[in-house]
Structure formats: C-alpha cells, structure tokens
C-alpha positions as CSV (number, residue, x, y, z in Angstrom):
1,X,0.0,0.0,0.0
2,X,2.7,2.3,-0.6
3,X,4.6,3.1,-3.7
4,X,8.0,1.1,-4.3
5,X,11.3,3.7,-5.4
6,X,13.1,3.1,-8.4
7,X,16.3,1.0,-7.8
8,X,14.9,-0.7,-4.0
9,X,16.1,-3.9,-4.0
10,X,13.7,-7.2,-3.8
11,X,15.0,-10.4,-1.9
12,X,13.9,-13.7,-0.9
13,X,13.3,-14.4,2.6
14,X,16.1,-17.4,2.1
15,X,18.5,-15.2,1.4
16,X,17.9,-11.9,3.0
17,X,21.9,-10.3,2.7
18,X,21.5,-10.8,-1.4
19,X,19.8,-8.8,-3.6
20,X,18.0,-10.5,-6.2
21,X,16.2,-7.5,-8.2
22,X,15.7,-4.3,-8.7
23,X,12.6,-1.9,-8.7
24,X,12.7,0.1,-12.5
25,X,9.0,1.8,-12.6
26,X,6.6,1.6,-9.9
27,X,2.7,2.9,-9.8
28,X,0.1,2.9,-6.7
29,X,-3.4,2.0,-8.6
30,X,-6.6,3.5,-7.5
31,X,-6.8,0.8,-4.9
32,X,-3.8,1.4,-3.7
33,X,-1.8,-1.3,-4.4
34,X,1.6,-0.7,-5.7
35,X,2.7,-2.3,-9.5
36,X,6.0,-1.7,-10.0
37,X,8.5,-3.6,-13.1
38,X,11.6,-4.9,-11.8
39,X,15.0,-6.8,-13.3
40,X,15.5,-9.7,-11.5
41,X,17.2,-12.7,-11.6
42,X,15.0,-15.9,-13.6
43,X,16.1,-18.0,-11.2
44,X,15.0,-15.9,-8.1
45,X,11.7,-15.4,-9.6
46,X,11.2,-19.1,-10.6
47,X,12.4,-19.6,-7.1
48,X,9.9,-17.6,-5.7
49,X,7.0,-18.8,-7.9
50,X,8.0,-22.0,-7.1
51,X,7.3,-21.4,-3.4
52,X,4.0,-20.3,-3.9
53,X,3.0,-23.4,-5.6
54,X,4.8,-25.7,-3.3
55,X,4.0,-23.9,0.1
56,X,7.6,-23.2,1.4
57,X,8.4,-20.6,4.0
58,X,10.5,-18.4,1.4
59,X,9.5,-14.9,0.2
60,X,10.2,-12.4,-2.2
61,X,9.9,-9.6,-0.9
62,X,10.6,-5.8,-0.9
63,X,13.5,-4.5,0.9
64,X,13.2,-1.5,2.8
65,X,15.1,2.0,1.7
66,X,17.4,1.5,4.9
67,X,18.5,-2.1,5.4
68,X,17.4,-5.4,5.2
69,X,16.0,-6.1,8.1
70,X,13.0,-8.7,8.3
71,X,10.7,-6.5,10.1
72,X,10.9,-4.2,7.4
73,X,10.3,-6.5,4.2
74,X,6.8,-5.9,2.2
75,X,5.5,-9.6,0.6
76,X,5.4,-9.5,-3.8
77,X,3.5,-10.9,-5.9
78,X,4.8,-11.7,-9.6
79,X,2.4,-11.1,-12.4
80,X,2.8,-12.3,-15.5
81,X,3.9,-9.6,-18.4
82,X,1.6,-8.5,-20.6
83,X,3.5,-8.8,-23.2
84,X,5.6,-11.5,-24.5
85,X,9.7,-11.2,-24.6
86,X,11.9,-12.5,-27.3
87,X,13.5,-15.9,-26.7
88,X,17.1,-14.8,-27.5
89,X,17.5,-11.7,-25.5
C-alpha cells in the first residue's frame, strides 16, 4: 500500500543479505496497491513462484530504503507480463 522507489532492491526471505532484483518503474493503482517492473534474476523469480505453488516458508519480498531487516520487508507478488519477450534476449 505504498509506492516502491526506483532501484529498491527485492530479496527472498532465504536469502535476506543478497539482492536478487531491482525496482525500475513503480505505480500505486486506485486501490492502492503498488505495481511496479523490476530486473530480477530468472532464477529468483522461478524460485519464488516456485514457493507459492509448493508452500515453502521463502519470500520475495521488498526490501526496505534502509536495510534489510525482516521487520521491514513488504511480501510481492509476480504477475505475469503482458506482453511476451523474445527468446534470445
């Protein structure tokens, strides 16, 4: 419910000391829910989707301006693209 800053960092809760992405663009809807697009690693993000499907304790999450702290991490939720990317980029 807040909007994310260009270039805050997302983690997984497995690995809270690595960055695994980076906020590029972020929006807060109507609603007030933040969308924001992010470069991230494929691996962290199948990671992640992964443990929503499977029901494991790690997170990715959004790391706070100041530190990494787990009281200050705010859940994500990947969406698919709407658009599709090219295969060989």
């Amino acid at each position: 419910d807040e909007l994310a800053n260009p270039g805050q960092e997302l983690i997984l809760t497995s690995d809270p000391e690595q960055a695994c992405g980076t906020v590029i663009e972020s929006v807060l809807s109507s609603e007030n829910k933040c969308f924001f697009l992010a470069s991230m690693q494929i691996s962290a993000a199948e990671h992640a989707t992964s443990s929503v499907t499977s029901n494991t304790s790690t997170v990715l999450c959004l790391a706070s301006q100041n530190n990494h702290k787990k009281s200050d991490l705010c859940s994500v939720q990947l969406l698919p693209l709407p658009y599709e990317l090219l295969a060989d980029i």
